[in-house]
N, C-alpha and C positions, 0 to 999 in steps of 0.2 A: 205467720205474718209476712209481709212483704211493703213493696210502698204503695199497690193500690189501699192496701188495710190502713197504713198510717194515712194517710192522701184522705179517707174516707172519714176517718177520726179527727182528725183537722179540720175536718168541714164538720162535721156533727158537734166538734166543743166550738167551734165559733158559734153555731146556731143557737147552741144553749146559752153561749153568754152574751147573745143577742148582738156581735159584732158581724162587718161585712166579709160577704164570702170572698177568700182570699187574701183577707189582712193579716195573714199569718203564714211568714216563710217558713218552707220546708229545709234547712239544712243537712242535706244527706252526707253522714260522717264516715268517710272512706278511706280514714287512718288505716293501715297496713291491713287492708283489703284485695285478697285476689282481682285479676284483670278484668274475669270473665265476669264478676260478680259488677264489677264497677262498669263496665259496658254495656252490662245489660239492662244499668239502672238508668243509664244515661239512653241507651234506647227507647225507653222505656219516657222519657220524655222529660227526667227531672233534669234538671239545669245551675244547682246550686249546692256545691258539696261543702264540706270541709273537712281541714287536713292540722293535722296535731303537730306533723316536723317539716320545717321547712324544704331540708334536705329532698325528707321522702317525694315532699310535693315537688319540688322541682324536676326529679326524677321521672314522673311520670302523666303531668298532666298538659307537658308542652303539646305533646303529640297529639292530646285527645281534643285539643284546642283547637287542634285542626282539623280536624272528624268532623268537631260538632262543634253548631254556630252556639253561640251564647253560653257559654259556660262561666259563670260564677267561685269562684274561690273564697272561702273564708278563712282565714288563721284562728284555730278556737283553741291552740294548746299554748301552753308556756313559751314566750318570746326570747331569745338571748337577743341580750345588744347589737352583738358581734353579727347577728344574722337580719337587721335593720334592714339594712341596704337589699337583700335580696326577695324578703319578705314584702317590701312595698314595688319594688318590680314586678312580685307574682300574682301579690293577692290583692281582690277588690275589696276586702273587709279584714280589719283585725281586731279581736274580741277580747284580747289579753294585753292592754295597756295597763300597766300594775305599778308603775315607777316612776319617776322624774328622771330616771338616766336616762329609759328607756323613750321616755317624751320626747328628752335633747335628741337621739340618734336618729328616732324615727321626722323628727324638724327638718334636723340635716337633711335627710334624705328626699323628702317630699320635696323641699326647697332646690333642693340639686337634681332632681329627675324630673320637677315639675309635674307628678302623681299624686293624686292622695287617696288611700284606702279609706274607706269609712272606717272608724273609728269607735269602740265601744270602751269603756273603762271598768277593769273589772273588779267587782268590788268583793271584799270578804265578809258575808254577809254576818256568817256564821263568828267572828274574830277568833276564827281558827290560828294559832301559832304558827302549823306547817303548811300555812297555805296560802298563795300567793294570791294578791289582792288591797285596794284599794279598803282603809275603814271608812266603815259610814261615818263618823262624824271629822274627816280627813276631805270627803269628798270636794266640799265645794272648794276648799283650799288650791287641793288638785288640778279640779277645773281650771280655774284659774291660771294656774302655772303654766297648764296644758296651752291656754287660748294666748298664754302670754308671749309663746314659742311660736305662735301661729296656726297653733295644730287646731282644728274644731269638734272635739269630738260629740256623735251624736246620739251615743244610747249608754247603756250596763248593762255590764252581766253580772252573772251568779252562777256560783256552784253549792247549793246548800248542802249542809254537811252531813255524812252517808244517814246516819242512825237518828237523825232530828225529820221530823214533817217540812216538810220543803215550801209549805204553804205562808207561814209568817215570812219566810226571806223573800218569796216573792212579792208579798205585797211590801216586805222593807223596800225591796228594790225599784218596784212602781214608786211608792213613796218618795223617795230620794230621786227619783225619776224625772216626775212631777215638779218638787221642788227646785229641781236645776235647770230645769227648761228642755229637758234632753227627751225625747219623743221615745226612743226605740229602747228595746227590750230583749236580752238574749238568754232568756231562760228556759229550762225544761228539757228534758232528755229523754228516754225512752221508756220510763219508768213511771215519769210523772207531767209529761208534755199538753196532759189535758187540763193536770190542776191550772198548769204557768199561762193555758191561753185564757181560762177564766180568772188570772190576775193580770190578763194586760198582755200576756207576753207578744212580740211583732215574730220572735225569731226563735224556732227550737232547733234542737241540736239531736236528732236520731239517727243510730248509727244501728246495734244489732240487730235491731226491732226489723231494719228495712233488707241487710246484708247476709243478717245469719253471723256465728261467732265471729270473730277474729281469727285471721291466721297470722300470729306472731312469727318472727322470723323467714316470712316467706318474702321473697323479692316482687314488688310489685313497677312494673311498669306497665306500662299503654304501646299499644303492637305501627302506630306511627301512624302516618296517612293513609287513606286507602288510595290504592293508583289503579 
């Protein structure tokens, strides 16, 4: 596989679920991903990645920012508070709004930097325990809180949970979608990207499908400008 195969698949499940070509972003996931791997995708012409730790990202996508015109950032891992402030300076999208603390700090921030990421709220479809997320019947509560602060968020997500069909959470998540007036949709991974664009999905999240494993512990950064 690589990302013409995903790219080619993304366009065959819109066709089948008779939506238009290209109503469905590609989020290329290049959490602790080697350099050469991540350069190559970006040559290669995708323009939209995401990134799990804020840290990592800050570390290595200044540089590549400057390489290449239009690059897209999305936050799709677990938010701390405490990393508010640098995650809306980085990223043009954050998919992990899961809290009211985290509502207030990210207000703060957009209201002080004069920025706003898009915005997804993530919900727990599954009401997993260990698993961080908005409950559906919490949501519209949420909402509200959220739009009370100033913030506007405008889609959800999902993680459905490993060993369940992923297909009920997706249409939960349209459903509640629907219901709150929120357009966008950040579901589907690389396992099940095709069910989530035949529930609706705007936004998948493929990461080894397009990269190859993971290299854990390897230091990733981007080689800087070219001169």
């Amino acid at each position: 596989m690589g990302l013409d195969d995903i790219r080619g698949r993304i366009a065959a499940a819109e066709r089948a679920a008779g939506r238009a070509a290209g109503s469905v972003t590609l989020i290329a996931v290049s959490k602790v991903q080697p350099a050469d791997r991540i350069e190559a995708v970006l040559g290669a012409g995708q323009r939209v990645f995401g990134e799990n730790y804020v840290q990592e990202a800050q570390g290595k996508w200044p540089g590549w920012r400057e390489r290449f015109d239009g690059v897209e950032l999305h936050m799709i891992g677990p938010l701390q508070s405490n990393k508010a402030k640098a995650a809306v300076e980085l990223f043009d999208a954050i998919h992990t709004l899961d809290r009211i603390s985290l509502a207030r700090k990210l207000a703060h921030q957009v209201a002080e930097q004069g920025r706003s990421p898009q915005l997804f709220v993530q919900v727990n479809t599954g009401d997993e325990p260990q698993k961080a997320g908005i409950l559906a019947d919490e949501l519209p509560g949420f909402l509200v809180s959220c739009r009370d602060l100033g913030l506007s968020p405008e889609g959800l997500m999902c993680i459905p949970p490993e060993d369940e069909d992923p297909v009920p959470h997706f249409r939960l998540l349209r459903r509640l979608a629907d219901e709150n007036g929120l357009a966008l949709l950040s579901m589907g991974m690389s396992a099940d990207f095709e069910a989530a664009i035949a529930e609706g999905a705007t936004h998948v999240r493929v990461g080894s499908a397009i990269f190859g494993a993971r290299s854990y512990g390897q230091t990733v950064k981007s080689t800087g400008p070219l001169v």
